[in-house]
C-alpha positions, 0 to 999 in steps of 0.5 A: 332613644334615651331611656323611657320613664312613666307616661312615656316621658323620656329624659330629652323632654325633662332637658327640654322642660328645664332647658326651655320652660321652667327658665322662661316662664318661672314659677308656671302653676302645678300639676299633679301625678296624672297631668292635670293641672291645678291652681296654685300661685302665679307669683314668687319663685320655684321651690325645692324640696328643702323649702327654698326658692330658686331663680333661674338666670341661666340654665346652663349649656347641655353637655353633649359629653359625660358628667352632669346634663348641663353646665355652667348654670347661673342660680340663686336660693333663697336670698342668696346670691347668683352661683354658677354650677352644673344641674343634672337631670333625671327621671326619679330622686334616686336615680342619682344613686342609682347611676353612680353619682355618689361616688363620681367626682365628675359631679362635684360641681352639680349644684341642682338635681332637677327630677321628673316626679317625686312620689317616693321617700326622697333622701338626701343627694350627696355629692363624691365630696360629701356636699348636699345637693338641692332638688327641684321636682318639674312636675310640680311647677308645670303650667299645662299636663304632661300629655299636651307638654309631650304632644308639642315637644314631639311637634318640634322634634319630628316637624321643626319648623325651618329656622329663619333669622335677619342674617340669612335675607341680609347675605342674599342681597350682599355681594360676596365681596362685602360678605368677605370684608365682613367677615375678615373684619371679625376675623381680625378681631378674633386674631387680635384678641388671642395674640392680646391675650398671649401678650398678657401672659407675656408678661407674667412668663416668658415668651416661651412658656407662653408659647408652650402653653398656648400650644398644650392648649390648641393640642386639647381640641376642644373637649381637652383644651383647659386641662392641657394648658392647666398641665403646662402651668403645672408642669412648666418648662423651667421644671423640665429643663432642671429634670432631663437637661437642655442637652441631646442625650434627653429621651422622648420617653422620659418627656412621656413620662413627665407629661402623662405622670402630671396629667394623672393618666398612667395606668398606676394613677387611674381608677379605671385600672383597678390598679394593676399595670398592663404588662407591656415593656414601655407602661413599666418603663414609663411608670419606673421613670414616673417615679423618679421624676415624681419626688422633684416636682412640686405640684401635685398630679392632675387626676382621671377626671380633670380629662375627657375620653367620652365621644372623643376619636381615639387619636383624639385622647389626651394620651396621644395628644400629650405624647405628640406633644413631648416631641414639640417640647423636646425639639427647643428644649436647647434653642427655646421653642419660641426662637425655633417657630419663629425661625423662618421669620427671623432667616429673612422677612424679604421673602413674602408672606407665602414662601414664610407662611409654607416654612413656618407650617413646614417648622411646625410640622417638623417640632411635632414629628415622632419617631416611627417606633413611637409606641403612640402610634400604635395605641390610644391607651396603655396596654392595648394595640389599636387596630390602626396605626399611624404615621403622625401624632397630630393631624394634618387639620389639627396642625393648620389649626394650630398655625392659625390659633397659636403660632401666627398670634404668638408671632405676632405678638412678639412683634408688637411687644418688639415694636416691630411694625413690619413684622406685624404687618408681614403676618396679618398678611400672612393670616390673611392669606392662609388657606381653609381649615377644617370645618369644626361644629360651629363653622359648619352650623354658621354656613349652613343658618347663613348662606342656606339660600345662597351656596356660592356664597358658603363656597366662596368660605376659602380662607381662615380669617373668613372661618375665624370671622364666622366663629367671632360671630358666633361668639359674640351673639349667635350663642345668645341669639342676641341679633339686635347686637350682631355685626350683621344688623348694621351691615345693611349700608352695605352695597347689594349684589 
């Protein structure tokens, strides 16, 4: 249980009220210590402490990881314009002294503190960059008492009523052929526009730095995905060459090295080490090789913040993820990483979609592969063995869902840019045909709203570009409820099963 305030209040109901009252209904009435409710204006704007309206256009998205409760909120104060920021939430004004926000960068981009109750001296909130950050106080803009606001929320939250949405009658009357071609079709769409994409970066960059990038970011997984390709973009691969060469006698260490001494994540560089270095032979070579590397690179070191370690695996950290990626960098280093993923196609395009789509996985896994003494293996942060090791850097799933996010839409890109039709053909066909990828969050969600009637039809969910279909969906309108707008609600000309 999250932790419990005055009448029992717990922090799950402030989100809740800021989430899903104060967003719908505005400027709501007022209510007092006590929860009774008292007459104020129906009209105008929510009012912060400091004396100005706000207006709530979005509330932002809740954080299921560390940093602020929310994220990208839209706003406005006063006559100001809309800004986009995060809200943190909490129970009393000085919590957010208490918890350490003061001194956090994590919180640099709050732009509301929202609280509970105000019934003592408020002081002025400050940011880790010396900004002012404005508070709202919920209790004073409560339509109904807290007492009856606490019952329905426990109503919803012990008894949720079973979703219902149009979607899941249309996929009981659909056939599974129709659901299918559905489906392919938004996965299509979703393939399209990420090899568009790289197609853009394509020509600001190389093919290679694009693939590079793309790559860095796929390895992220979710919670890590920006910040990898921002190191990319601050360390590009023209910069390594002139560091370690194109030659064999490069070293993967100094590859770790680079990496992690640009992402800002050697023991030297992060806070939570307090500055002292583990005493471990690799920590002290890498950091000695750091400083060498670091007079040569122009851009400045990411910091400990831009990273998520909070409610990842630990195989899932950006250390392991970015030592992985040294050896997928190391092996084009001589030949270009874009001419050796796109081997298997250039050796032959006779050979058919799925002989080229098991070399083209097997390339991949080939690129990623380390050393069996690779110290990675056995840790997940500097100086301290983990209790299991492993013989890979990059998951099996993580690397089928890299095939499907980077390399058959980076090859497929090349190929328009090429004006190869036949290539292009050879892939769509070639991700069509690619097998499951593991079910992430969102996919699991989608076939469970969906096909929560039908289970032969979730089973029938055998390929990717029907996963990819689903997190299209997803995307364009499940996020925002936006059913009217859904694919799915013309889909009733549809045949019936």
């Amino acid at each position: 249980m999250l932790q419990i305030a005055d009448s029992d209040i717990a922090e799950a109901l402030i989100w809740h009220l800021w989430q899903k009252g104060l967003s719908r209904t505005g400027w709501t009435g007022r209510t007092g210590r006590a929860g009774q409710t008292s007459r104020t204006s129906q009209t105008g704007r929510l009012r912060l402490t400091d004396g100005r309206t706000l207006r709530i256009y979005h509330p932002g998205t809740l954080n299921p990881d560390s940093g602020p409760d929310f994220l990208q909120a839209v706003l406005s104060f006063g006559p100001g314009k809309r800004l986009r920021g995060d809200v943190e939430i909490h129970i009393r004004p000085d919590d957010w002294r208490r918890h350490g926000h003061t001194s956090d960068p994590l919180y640099n981009n709050v732009m509301l503190h929202v609280v509970l109750w105000h019934d003592e001296k408020l002081h002025a909130v400050r940011k880790q960059n010396g900004q002012y950050v404005p508070t709202l106080v919920l209790s004073e803009h409560l339509r109904h008492g807290l007492d009856r606001i606490r019952k329905e929320y426990r109503r919803k939250t012990e008894d949720p009523a079973p979703a219902s949405y149009p979607c899941q009658d249309l996929m009981k009357r659909l056939s599974v052929e129709r659901v299918h071609a559905m489906l392919d079709r938004k996965g299509s769409d979703r393939f399209r526009k990420k090899a568009a994409e790289m197609s853009r970066r394509m020509n600001r960059v190389s093919a290679e730095q694009t693939l590079y990038e793309f790559a860095m970011r796929a390895a992220g997984y979710t919670k890590n995905t920006d910040a990898c390709q921002a190191l990319a973009r601050r360390l590009p691969l023209a910069t390594i060459r002139a560091l370690i060469g194109t030659g064999g006698g490069h070293r993967i260490v100094d590859l770790q090295a680079l990496l992690l001494g640009a992402a800002g994540l050697l023991p030297s560089q992060r806070l939570s080490y307090g500055g002292d270095v583990p005493d471990d032979p690799y920590v002290k070579e890498i950091e000695k090789r750091w400083e060498a590397f670091r007079p040569s690179i122009p851009n400045r070191p990411m910091e400990e913040h831009d990273w998520l370690f909070f409610r990842l695996r630990p195989f899932n950290f950006p250390t392991v993820r970015l030592a992985a990626m040294s050896y997928f960098i190391a092996s084009g280093l001589r030949d270009g990483l874009d001419t050796l993923i796109a081997g298997p196609m250039n050796g032959g395009a006779d050979r058919g979609p799925v002989a080229l789509l098991r070399q083209t996985a097997r390339k991949l896994e080939e690129m990623i592969r380390p050393l069996p003494g690779d110290y990675w293996l056995k840790h997940t942060v500097f100086g301290e063995t983990s209790r299991t090791a492993r013989k890979a850097l990059i998951g099996r799933d993580r690397q089928r869902g890299m095939m499907v996010d980077v390399v058959l839409p980076f090859i497929y890109a090349q190929a328009d840019r090429d004006n190869q039709a036949v290539r292009m053909n050879l892939v769509r066909e070639m991700y069509s045909g690619y097998g499951r990828q593991a079910n992430n969050s969102v996919i699991q969600a989608m076939t469970n709203v969906l096909f929560i009637d039908t289970p032969e039809k979730k089973a029938s969910i055998d390929r990717a570009a029907l996963q990819q279909g689903l997190l299209q969906i997803d995307l364009e309108t499940c996020r925002n409820k936006d059913c009217g707008q859904c694919v799915m609600n013309g889909s009733t000309h549809f045949t019936r099963s």
